[in-house]
Every structure is written in structure tokens, then in C-alpha cells.
C-alpha positions as CSV (number, residue, x, y, z in Angstrom):
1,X,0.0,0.0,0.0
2,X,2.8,2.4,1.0
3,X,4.3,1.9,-2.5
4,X,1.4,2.9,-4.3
5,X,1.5,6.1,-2.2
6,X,4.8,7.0,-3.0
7,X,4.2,6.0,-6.8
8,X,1.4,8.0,-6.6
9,X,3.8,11.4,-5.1
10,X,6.4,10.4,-7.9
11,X,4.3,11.0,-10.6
12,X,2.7,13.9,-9.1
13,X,6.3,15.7,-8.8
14,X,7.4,14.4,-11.9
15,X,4.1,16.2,-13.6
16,X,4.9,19.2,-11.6
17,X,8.6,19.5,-12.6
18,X,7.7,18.8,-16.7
19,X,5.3,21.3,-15.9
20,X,7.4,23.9,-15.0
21,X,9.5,23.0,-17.9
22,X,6.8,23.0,-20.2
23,X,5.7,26.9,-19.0
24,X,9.4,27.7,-19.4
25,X,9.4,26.7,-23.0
26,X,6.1,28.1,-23.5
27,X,7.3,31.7,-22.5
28,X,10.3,31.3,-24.7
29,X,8.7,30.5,-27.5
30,X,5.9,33.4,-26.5
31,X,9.4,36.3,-26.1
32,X,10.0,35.1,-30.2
33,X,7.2,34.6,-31.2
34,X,5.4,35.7,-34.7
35,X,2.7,38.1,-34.5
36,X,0.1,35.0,-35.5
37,X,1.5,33.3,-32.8
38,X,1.2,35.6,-29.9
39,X,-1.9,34.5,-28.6
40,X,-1.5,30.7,-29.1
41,X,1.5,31.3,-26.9
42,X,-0.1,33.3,-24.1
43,X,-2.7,30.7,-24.0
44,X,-0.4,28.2,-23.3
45,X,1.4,30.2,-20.9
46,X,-2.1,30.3,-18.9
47,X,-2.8,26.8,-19.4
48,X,0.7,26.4,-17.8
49,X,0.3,28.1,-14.9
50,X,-3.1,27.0,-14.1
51,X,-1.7,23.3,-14.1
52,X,1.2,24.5,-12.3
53,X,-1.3,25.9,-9.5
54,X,-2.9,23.0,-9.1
55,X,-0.2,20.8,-9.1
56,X,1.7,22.8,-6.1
57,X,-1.6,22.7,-4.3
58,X,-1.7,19.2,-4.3
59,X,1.7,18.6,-3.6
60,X,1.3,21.4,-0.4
61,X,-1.8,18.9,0.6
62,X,-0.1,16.0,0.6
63,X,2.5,17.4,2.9
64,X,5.2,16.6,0.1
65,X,8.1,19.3,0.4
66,X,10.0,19.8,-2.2
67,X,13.6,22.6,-2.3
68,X,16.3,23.1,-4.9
69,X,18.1,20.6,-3.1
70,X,15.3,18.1,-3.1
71,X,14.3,19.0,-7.0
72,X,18.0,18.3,-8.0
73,X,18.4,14.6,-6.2
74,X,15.2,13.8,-8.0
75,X,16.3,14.4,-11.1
76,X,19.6,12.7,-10.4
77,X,17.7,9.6,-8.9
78,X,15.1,9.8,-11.7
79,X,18.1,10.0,-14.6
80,X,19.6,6.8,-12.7
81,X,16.4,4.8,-12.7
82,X,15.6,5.5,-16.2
């Protein structure tokens, strides 16, 4: 049962931390961005955030902390595993 849980918080990190990249690459894109573009962009820099918000919320009500520190040995552990 315990494994599932911490499957469970895994995933949940790993969608916040691709989400965070993906709202990154979304606001680069957005900064050279052709005018037709422009509002594609901004509406995936919305989308972006709003997952990104929802993501943290759940992460803050799971009681899962997560630092620079802690980000970084995930994505070590992570690039090991995979």
C-alpha cells in the first residue's frame, strides 16, 4: 500500500517538474514569437500556470516538500532509474 503512495507522489512531482519545464518553453517560444503566434502562446502560458497551481496545491496537501536541493536529487535519482 505504502508503494502505491509513494508512486502516486512520484508522478505527481514528476508532472509538476515537466510542468514547470513546459511553462518555461512556453514563455520562450511566447518572447519570439510571430505576431500570428502571440496568442497561441499566451494561452499556453495560462494553461501552464493554471496546471502548475494545481499541481503545487496538491503537492502542499499531501504534505510533500519539495527545495532546490530536493528538486535536483530527484532528477539525479530519476536519470539513474531511467
Amino acid at each position: 500500500m505504502r508503494k502505491k503512495v509513494q508512486q502516486r507522489e512520484v508522478e505527481l512531482i514528476k508532472s509538476l517538474m515537466q510542468t514547470r519545464v513546459d511553462l518555461n518553453v512556453a514563455n520562450r517560444n511566447f518572447e519570439s514569437a510571430e505576431e500570428e503566434l502571440i496568442d497561441y502562446y499566451s494561452y499556453q502560458i495560462k494553461a501552464h500556470k493554471s496546471k502548475l497551481n494545481y499541481l503545487i496545491r496538491k503537492v502542499k496537501e499531501k504534505g510533500i516538500v519539495m527545495d532546490m536541493c530536493n528538486d535536483l536529487e530527484f532528477r539525479t535519482y530519476q536519470n539513474k532509474v531511467i
